[in-house]
BAZA-402416 format. One record per atom (N, C-alpha, C, O): residue in one letter; z, x, y. Coordinates in steps of 0.2 Angstrom, whole numbers, plus 5000, padded with zeros to 4 digits. Last residue first. Layout:
BEGIN
aZXY...
***
This chain:
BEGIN
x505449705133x505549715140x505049775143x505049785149x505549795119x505549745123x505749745130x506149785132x504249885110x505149885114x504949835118x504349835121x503649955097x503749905101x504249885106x504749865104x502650045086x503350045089x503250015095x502850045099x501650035072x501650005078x502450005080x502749985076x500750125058x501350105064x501350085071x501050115075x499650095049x499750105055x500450065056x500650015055x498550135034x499250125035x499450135044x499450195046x497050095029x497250155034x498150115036x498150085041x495450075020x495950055022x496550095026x496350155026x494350095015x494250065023x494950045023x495050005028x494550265005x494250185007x494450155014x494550195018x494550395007x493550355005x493850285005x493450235006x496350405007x495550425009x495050395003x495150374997x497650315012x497050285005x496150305007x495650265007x498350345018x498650325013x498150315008x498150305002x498350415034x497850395029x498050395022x498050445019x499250335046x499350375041x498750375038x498450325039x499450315065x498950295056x499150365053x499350415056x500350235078x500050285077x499950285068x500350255064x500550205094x500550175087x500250245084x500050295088x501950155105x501650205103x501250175098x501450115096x502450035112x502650095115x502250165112x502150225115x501949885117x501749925111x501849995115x501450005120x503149755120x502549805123x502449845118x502849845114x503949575122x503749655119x503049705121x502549675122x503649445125x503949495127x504049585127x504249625131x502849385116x503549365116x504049415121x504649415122x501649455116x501649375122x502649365122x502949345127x502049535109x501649545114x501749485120x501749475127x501949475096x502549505099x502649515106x503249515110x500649445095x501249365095x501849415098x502149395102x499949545096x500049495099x500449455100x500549425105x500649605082x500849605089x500549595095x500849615100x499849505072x500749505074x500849525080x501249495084x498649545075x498649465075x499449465077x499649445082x498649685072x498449655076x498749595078x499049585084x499149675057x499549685062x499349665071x499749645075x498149615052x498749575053x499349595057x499749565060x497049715054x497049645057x497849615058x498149595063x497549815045x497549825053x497349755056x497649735062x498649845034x498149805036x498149795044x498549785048x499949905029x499249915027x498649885029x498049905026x501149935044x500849875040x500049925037x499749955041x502749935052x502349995047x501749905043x501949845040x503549915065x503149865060x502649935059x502349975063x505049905074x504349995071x504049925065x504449895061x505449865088x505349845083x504749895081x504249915084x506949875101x506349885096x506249845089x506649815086x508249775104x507649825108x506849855106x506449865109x508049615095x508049675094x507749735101x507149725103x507849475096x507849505101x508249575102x508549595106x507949375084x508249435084x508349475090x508949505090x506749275090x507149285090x508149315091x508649305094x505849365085x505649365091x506449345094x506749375098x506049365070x505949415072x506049415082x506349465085x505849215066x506649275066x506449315071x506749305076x504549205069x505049165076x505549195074x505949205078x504049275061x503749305066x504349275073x504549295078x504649185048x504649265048x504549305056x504849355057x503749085052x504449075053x504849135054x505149155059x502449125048x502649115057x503449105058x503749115063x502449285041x502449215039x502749175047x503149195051x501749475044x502349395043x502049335045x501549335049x500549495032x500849505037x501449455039x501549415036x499649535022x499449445026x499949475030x499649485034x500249615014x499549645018x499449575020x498849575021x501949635016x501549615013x500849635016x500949675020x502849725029x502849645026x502149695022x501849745023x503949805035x503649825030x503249765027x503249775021x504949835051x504549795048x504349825043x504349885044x506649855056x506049895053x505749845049x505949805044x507449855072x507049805067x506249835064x505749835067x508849905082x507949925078x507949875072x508449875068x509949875083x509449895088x508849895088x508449885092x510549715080x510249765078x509849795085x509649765090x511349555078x511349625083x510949675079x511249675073x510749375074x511049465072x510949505079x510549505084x510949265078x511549295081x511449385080x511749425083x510349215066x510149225074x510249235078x509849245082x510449215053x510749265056x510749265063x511049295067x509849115043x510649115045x510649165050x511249155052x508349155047x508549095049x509249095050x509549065055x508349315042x508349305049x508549215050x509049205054x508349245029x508949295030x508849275040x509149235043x507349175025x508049155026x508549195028x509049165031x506149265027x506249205034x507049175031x507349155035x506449355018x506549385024x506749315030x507149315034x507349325004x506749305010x507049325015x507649305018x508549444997x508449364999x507849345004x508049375010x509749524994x509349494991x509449434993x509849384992x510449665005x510249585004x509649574999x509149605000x511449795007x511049785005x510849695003x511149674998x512149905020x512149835016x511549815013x511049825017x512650075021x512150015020x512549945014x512949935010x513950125022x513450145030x512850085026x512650055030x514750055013x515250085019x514550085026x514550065032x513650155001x514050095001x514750105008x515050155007x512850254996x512750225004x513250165005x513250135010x512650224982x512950274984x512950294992x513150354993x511950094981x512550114978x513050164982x513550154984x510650094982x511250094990x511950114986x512350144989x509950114972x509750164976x510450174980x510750224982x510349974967x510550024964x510750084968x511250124967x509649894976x510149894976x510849944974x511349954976x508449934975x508749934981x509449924978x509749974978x508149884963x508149964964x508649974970x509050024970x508249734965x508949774960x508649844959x508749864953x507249724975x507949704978x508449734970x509049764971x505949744967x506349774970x506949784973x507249834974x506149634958x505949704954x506449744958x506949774956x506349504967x506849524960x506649574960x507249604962x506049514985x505649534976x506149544971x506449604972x506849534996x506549474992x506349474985x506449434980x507749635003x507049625002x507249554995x507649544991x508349725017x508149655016x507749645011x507149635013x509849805023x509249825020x508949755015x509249735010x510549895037x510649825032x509849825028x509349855031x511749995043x511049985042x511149915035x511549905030x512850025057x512749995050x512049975050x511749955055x511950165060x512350145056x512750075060x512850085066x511050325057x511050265059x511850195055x512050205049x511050435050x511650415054x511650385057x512150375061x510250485041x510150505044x510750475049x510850525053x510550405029x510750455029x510750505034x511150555034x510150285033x510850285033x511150355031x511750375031x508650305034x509050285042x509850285039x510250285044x508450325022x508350375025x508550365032x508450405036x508550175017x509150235013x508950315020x509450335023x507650115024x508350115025x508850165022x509450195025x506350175017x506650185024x507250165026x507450195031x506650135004x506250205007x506450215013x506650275014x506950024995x507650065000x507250125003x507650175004x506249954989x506749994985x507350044988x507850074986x505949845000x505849864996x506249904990x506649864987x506149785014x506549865011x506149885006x505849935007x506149675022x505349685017x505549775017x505249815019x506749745036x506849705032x506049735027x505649775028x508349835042x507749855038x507549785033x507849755028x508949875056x508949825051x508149815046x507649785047x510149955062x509549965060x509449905056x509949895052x511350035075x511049975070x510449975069x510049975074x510950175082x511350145080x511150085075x510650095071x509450235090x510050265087x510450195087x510450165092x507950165088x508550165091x509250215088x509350205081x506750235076x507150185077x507750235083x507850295083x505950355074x505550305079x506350245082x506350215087x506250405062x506350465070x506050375074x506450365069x505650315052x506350335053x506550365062x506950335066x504350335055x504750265055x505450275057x505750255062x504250485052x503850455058x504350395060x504750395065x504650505040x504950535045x504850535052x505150555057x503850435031x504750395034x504850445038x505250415042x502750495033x502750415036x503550385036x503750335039x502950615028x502850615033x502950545038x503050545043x503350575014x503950605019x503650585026x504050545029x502250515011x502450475010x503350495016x503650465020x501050565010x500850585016x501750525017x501850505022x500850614995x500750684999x500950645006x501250695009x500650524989x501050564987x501350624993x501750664994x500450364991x500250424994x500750484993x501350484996x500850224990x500450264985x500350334985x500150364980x502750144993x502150194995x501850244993x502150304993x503150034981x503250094984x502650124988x502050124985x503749914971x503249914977x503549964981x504049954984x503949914954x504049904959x503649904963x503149914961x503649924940x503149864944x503449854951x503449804955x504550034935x503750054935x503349964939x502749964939x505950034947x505549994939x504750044943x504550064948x506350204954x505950114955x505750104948x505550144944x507650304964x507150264957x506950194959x507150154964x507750414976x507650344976x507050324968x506450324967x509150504982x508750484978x508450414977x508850364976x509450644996x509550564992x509150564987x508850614986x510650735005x509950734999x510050664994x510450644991x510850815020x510850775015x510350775010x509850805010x509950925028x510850935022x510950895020x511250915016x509150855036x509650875039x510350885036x510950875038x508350795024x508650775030x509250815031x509750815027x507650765008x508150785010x507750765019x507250745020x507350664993x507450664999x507850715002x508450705001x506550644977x507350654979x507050694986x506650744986x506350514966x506150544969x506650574972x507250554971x506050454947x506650444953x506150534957x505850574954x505650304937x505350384941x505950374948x506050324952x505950184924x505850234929x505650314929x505650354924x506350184910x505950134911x505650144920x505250104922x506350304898x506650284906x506250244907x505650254904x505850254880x506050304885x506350274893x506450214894x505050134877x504950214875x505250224881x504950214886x505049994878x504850014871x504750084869x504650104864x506149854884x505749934885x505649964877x506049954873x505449704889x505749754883x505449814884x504849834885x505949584899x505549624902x505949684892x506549684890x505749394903x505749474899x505549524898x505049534895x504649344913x505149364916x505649414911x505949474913x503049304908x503649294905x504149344910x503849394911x501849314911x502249274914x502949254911x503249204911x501249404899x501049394906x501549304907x501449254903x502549484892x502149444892x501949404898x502349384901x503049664893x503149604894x502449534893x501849554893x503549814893x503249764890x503649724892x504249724893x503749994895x504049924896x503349884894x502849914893x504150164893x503550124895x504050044895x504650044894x504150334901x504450274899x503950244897x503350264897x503350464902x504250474901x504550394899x505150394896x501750524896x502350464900x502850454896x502950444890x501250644889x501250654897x501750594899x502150604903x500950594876x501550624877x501750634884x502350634886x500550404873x500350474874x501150504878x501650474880x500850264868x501250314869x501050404868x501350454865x499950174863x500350164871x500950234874x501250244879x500450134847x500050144852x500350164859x500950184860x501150124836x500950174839x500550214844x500350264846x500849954838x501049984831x501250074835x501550054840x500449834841x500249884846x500449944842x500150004844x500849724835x500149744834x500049814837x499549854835x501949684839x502049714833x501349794834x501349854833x501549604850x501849664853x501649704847x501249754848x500449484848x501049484845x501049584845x500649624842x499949344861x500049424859x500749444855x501349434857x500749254870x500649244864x500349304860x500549294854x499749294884x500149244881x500149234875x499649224873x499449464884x499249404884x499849354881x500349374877x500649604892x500349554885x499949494887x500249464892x500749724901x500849674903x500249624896x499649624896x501649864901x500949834899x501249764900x501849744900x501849984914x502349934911x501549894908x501049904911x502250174910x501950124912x502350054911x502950044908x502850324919x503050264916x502450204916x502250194921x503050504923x502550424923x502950374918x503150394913x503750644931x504150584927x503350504929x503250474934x503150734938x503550744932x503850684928x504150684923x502550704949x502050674942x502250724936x501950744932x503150744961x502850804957x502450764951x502150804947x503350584965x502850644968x502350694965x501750704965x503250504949x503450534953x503250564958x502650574957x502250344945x502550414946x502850424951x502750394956x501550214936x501850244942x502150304939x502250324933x500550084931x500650134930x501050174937x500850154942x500349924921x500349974930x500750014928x501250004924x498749854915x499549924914x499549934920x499149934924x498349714909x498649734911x499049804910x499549804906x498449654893x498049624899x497949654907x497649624910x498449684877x498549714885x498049694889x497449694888x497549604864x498249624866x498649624872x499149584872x496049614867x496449584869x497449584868x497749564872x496049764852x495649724861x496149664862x496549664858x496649874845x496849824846x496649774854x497049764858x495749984846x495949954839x496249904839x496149864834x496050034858x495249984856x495349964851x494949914850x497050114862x497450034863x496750004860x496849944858x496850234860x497250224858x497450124857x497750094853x495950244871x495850254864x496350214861x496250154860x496550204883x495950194880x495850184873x495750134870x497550324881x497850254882x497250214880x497350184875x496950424886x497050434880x497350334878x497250294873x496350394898x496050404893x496350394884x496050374879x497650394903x497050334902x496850314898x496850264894x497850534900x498350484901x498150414899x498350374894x496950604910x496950614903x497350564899x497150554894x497150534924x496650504921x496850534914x496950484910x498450634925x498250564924x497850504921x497950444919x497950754925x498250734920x498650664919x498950644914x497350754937x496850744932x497250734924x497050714918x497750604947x497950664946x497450674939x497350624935x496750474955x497550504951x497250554950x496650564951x495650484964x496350434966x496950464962x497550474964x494450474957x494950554958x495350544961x495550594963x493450394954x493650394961x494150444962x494250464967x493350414940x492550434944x492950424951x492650464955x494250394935x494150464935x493650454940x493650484945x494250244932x494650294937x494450334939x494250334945x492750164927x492950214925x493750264931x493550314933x492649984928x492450054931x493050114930x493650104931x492549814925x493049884923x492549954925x492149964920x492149694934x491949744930x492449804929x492649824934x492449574942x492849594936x492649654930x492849664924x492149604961x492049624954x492449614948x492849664949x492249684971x491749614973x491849584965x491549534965x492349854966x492249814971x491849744971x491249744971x492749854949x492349874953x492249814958x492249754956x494549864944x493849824947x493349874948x493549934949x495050034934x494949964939x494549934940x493949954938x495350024919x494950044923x495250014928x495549964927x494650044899x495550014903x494950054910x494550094909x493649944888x493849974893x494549974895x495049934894x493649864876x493949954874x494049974881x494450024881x493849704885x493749734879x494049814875x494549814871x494749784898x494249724896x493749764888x493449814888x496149774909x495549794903x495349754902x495549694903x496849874922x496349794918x495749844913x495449894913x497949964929x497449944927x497249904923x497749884919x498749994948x498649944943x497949954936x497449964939x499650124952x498950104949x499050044947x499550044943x500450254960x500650194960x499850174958x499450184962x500150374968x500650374963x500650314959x500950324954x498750444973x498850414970x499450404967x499450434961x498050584977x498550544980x498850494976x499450504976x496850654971x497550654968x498050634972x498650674971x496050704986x496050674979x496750704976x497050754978x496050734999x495650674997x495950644989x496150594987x497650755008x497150775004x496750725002x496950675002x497650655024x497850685017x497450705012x496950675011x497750655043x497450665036x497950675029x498550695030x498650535053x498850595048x498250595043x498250545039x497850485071x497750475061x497850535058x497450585058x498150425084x498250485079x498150475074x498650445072x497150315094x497850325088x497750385083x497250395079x496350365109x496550335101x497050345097x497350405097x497350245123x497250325119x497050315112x497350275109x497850115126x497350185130x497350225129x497150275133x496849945118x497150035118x497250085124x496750085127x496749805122x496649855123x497149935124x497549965128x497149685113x497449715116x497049795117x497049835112x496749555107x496649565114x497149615116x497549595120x496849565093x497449565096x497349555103x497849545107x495649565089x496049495084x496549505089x496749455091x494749675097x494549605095x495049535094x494949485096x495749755099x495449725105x495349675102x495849635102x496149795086x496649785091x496249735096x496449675097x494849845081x495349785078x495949745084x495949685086x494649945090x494149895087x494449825087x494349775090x495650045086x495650005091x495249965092x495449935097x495350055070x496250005072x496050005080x496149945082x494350085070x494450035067x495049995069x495149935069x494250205076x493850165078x494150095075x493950045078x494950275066x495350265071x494950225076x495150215082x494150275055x494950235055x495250245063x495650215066x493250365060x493050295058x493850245058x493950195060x493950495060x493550475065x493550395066x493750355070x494250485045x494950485051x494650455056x494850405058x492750505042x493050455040x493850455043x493950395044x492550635045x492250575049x492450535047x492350495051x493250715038x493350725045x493250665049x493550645054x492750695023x493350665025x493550655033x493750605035x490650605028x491250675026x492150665028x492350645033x490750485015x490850525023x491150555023x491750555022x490650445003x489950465008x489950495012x489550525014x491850345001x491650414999x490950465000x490850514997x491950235007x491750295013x491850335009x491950385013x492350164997x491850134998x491550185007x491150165011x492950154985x492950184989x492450204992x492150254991x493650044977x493550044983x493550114988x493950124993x493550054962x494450064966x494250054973x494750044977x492050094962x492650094959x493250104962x493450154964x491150104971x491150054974x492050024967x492349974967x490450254980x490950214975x491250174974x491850174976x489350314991x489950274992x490150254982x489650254979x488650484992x488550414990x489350374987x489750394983x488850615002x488650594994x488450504995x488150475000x488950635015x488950705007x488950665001x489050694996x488350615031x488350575025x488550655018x488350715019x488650665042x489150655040x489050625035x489550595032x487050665049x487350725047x488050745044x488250805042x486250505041x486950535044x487050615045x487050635039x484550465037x485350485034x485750525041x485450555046x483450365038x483850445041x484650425041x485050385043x483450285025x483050325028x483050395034x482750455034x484150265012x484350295018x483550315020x483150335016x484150125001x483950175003x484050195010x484050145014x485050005000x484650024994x484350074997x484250104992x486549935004x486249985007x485650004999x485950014993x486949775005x486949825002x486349895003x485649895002x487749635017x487149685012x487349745010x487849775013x488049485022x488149545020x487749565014x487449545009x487749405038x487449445032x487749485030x487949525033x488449285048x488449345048x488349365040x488749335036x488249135048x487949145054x487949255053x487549285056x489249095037x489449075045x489049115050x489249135055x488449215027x488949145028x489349165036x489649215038x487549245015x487449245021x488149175023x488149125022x487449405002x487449315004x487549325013x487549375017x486649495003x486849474996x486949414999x486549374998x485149595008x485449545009x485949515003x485649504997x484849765006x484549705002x485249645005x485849655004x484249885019x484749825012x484649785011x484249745015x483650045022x483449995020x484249965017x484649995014x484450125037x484250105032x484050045030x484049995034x484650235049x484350195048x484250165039x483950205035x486450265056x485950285050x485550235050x485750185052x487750245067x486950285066x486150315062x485650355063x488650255053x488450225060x488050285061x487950335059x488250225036x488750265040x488250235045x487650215043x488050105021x487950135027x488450195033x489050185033x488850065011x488450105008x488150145017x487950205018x488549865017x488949915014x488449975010x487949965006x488349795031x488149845027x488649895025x488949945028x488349665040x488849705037x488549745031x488649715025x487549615052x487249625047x487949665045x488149695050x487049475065x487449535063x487449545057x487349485054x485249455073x485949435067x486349485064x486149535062x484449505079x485049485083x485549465079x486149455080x483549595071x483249535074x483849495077x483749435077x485149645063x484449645063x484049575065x484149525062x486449765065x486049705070x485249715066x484849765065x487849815057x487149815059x486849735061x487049685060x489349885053x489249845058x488149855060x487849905063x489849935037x489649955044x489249905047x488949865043
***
């Protein structure tokens, strides 16, 4: 939270707006303080507990109601500031249950611990304490915990994934260099996960050691019914609960006819623009993991989806020429790369739906969009990630 003391700007973490508090300064650089909240003196009537600085959840303190409030000061905050763009309405922000959202986990160990960071931090903090996954998930962990202390250093790394309904989890362990697999003897195999995989940190080998090495989800529309599996290290949207909601928003947003879906992914939003009757739909993505889910997922789309492996910035550089109506953004949390930003401009697509996790970058791009011609027709936030400061926003843009 944004504080002024003696005219210096102060970033107080642990604080809610309009609270008096005591913090302790941690560092100071370029002129602006960050600190840490050590005591409330007049507390919030929105304060209900104390922030968690495990997994980042760092607006656990505020009441859920007030924390949408706060996200949606944040994206037009942002927008003015980095985008020079003045809002005329606040942005809509979809609520989601607070807890047990979570599909998708990275976890680090250290020594018997397994966990996330703690914010700022290589300290291993307990999941359970942030309620991000499901309670038979955290048992999962746990059991995982146990099971792996007999063997420390081993596992450097679990990413973990599931299903919606958290009928199907898979992990993939990620080995220290040279780690000898053997060691892990019957480990790693609580009965709740459906698959598991192994690999050595930077090895491209990838050994499954139990069961489907995926989770498949399954989609409907208007009588159709899709499905979309991912390796357990693909890159899919966390939020179990708010995930239909944010394709049906993306999706409904694109032009009727040509679609071009770049940074696809596994095919979340393209496969649901080729079901929905958009057509011809083209589906872009870059990442080994993901481009051979996408690929598979389209199989059965073959005729209404093409599917490409290959950078976003090469694909838009051969294409210049391309025709599409709608151009669906998904990039990275940095956002497009300026080559990536000159395809895009140059595509001269009637719209563009840019779905992005980070509200600065999206600011910063549709400026650039903005200057290039384009106007922002709607936007509007998912909350993908309640108690933390982060917040999923769509921006719908049309040219001219």
């Amino acid at each position: 939270m944004l504080a002024r003391h003696e005219g210096a700007v102060v970033l107080a973490a642990g604080a809610l707006p309009g609270e008096l508090v005591e913090a302790t300064v941690e560092r100071v650089q370029r002129g602006t303080a960050w600190a840490r909240v050590t005591a409330v003196r007049e507390a919030s009537a929105e304060r209900v507990g104390d922030p968690n600085a495990c997994g980042g959840c760092v607006l656990a303190h505020a009441r859920y109601g007030h924390q949408v409030a706060i996200k949606q000061q944040i994206v037009a905050d942002t927008f003015l500031r980095l985008g020079r763009l003045a809002l005329e309405a606040p942005v809509p922000v979809e609520p989601s249950p607070e807890y047990g959202y979570r599909m998708r986990a990275r976890l680090h160990l250290s020594g018997a611990a397994i966990g996330f960071y703690r914010e700022g931090t290589h300290e291993i903090c307990d999941p359970a304490s942030t309620r991000q996954l499901l309670p038979e998930t955290d048992a999962v962990v746990a059991a995982l915990e146990a099971q792996l202390s007999s063997q420390p250093g081993v596992v450097r790394t679990i990413d973990l994934s599931e299903n919606r309904e958290a009928t199907e989890r898979t992990l993939h362990l990620e080995l220290a260099p040279g780690a000898d697999p053997s060691r892990l003897g019957g480990a790693t195999m609580p009965g709740a996960v459906t698959g598991v995989t192994m690999a050595h940190q930077g090895s491209r080998r990838v050994r499954v050691l139990r069961g489907e090495p995926r989770v498949t989800d399954w989609f409907t529309h208007g009588g159709r019914r899709w499905s979309l599996s991912r390796e357990t290290r693909a890159f899919f949207q966390s939020n179990r609960y708010l995930v239909e909601s944010l394709v049906d928003h993306v999706v409904g947003s694109a032009h009727p006819g040509a679609v071009v879906d770049l940074y696809a992914g596994v095919g979340l939003f393209s496969i649901a623009a080729a079901a929905r009757g958009h057509a011809p739909v083209v589906a872009v993505e870059g990442d080994d993991i993901s481009a051979a889910d996408l690929r598979r997922n389209g199989a059965p789309w073959k005729g209404l989806l093409e599917t490409r492996h290959a950078a976003v910035e090469d694909y838009l550089h051969d294409r210049r020429a391309l025709r599409a109506q709608t151009l669906l953004l998904d990039p990275p949390r940095t956002g497009l790369s300026r080559a990536a930003l000159q395809g895009v401009v140059a595509a001269g697509a009637p719209r563009v739906v840019y779905v992005s996790c980070d509200v600065p970058t999206l600011a910063r791009d549709a400026r650039a969009l903005v200057d290039a011609g384009y106007r922002i027709s709607r936007l509007r936030a998912f909350d993908l990630f309640p108690n933390t400061a982060h917040v999923e926003t769509v921006a719908v843009l049309d040219l001219g």
